[in-house]
C-alpha positions as CSV (number, residue, x, y, z in Angstrom):
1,X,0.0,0.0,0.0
2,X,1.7,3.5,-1.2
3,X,-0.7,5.3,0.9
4,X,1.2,4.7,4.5
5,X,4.9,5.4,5.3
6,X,6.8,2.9,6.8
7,X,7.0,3.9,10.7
8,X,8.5,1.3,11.4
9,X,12.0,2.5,11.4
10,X,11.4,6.1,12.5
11,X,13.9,8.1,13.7
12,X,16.5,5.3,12.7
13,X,19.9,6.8,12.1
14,X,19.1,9.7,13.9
15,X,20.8,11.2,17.5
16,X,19.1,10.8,20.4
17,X,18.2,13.9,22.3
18,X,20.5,15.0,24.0
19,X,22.9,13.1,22.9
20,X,26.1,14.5,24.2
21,X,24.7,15.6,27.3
22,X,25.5,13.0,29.5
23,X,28.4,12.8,29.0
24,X,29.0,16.4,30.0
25,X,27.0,15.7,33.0
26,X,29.1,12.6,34.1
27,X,32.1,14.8,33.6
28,X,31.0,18.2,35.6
29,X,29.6,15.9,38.3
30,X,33.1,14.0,38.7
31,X,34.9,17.2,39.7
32,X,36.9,17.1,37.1
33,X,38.0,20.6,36.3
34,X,36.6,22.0,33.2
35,X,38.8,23.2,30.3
36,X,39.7,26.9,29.9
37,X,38.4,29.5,27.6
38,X,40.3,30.4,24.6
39,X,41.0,34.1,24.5
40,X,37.8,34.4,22.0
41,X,36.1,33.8,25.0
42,X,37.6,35.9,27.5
43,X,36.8,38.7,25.6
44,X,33.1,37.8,24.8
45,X,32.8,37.4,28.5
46,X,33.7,40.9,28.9
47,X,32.5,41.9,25.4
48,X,28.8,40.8,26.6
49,X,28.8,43.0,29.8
50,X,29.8,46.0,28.1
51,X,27.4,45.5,25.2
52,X,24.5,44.8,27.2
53,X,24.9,47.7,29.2
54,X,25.0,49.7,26.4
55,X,21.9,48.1,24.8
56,X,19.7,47.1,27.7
57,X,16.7,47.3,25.0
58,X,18.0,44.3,23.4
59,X,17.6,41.3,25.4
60,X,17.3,38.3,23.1
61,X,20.8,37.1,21.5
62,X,18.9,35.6,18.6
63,X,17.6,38.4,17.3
64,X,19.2,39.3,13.5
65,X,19.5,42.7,12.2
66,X,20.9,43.8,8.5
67,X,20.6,47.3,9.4
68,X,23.7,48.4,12.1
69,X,22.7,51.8,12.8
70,X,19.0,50.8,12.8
71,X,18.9,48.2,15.7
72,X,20.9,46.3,17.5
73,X,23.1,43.5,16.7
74,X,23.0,40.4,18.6
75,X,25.6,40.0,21.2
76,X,27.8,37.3,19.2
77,X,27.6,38.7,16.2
78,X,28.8,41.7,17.5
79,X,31.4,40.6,19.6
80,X,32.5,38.3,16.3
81,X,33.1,41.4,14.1
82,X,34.7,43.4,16.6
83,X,37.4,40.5,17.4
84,X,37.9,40.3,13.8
85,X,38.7,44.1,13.3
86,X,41.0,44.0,16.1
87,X,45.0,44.1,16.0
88,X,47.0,42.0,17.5
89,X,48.0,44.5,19.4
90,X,44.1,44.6,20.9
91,X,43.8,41.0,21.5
92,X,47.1,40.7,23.2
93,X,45.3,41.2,27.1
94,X,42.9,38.6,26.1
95,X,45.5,36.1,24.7
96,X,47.8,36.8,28.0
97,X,44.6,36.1,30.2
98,X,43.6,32.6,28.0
99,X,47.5,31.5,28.7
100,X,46.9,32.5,32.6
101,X,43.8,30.3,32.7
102,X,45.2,27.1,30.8
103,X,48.4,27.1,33.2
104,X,46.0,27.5,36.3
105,X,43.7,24.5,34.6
106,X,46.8,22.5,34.2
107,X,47.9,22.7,37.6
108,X,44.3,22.0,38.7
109,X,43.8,19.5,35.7
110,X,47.4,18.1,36.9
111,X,46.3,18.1,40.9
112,X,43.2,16.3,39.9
113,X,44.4,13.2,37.8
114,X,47.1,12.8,40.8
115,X,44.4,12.5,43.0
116,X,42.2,10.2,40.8
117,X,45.1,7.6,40.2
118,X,45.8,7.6,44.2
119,X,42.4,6.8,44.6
120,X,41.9,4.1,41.9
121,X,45.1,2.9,43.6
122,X,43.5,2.1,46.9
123,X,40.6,1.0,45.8
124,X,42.9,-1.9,43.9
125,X,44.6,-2.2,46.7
126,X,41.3,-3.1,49.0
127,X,40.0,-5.4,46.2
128,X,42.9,-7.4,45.7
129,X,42.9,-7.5,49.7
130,X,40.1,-9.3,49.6
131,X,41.2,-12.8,49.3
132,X,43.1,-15.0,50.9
133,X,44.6,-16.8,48.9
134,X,47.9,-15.7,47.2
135,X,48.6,-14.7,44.0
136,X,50.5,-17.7,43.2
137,X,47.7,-19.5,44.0
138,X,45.1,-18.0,42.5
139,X,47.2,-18.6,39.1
140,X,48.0,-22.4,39.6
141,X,43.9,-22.5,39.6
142,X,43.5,-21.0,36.4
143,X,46.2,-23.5,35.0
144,X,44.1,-26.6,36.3
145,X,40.8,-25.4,34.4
């Protein structure tokens, strides 16, 4: 019958919602540090205070404007062109700022994964303390088998 699609299938091949998002979650909740901002971001962190200050009338993000002098551009897009039309001279506090953050998550990041294998140490450690039987003898079993 042409009339009815096949539903059987639906959504086959497709991502599941949210499909990343655990992952994330798993991460954040692990108190593992998160990675630092490039120096884009630094500056569109302070690039979004200034411009929303000066433009409290525009409060959505999303909204698109062709004409500049007309309305207001929305915060990315703005923040985007001026980056762009910025020397390297300009960027240079936001680029010294990025590099201040990455060697402060790398200490953390560093501090963090010391920590983790200490922990998945012991927890070995108490596992394999667990038996009673020594290793040697746990192996001459798996030989008779």
């Amino acid at each position: 019958m042409k009339g009815k699609a096949d539903t059987s299938n639906k959504g086959a091949g497709r991502l599941k919602a949210g499909g990343g998002a655990g992952k994330r979650k798993k991460a954040a909740a692990s108190g593992k540090p998160k990675r630092p901002p490039s120096a884009f971001f630094v500056f569109m962190s302070e690039f979004r205070q200034q411009y929303q200050a000066e433009h409290p009338e525009n409060k959505s993000v999303a909204a698109v404007s062709h004409w500049h002098s007309l309305c207001s551009l929305p915060v990315s897009k703005a923040a985007g062109e001026k980056w762009r039309g910025m020397s390297e001279e300009e960027k240079q506090p936001y680029v010294d700022q990025a590099g201040q953050k990455k060697q402060d998550y790398e200490k953390t990041k560093a501090n963090f994964d010391k920590k983790e294998s200490t922990s998945s140490k012991k927890a070995k450690t108490q596992d394999d303390e667990g038996s009673d039987k020594s290793k040697s003898e746990v192996d001459d079993e798996d030989d008779e088998v």
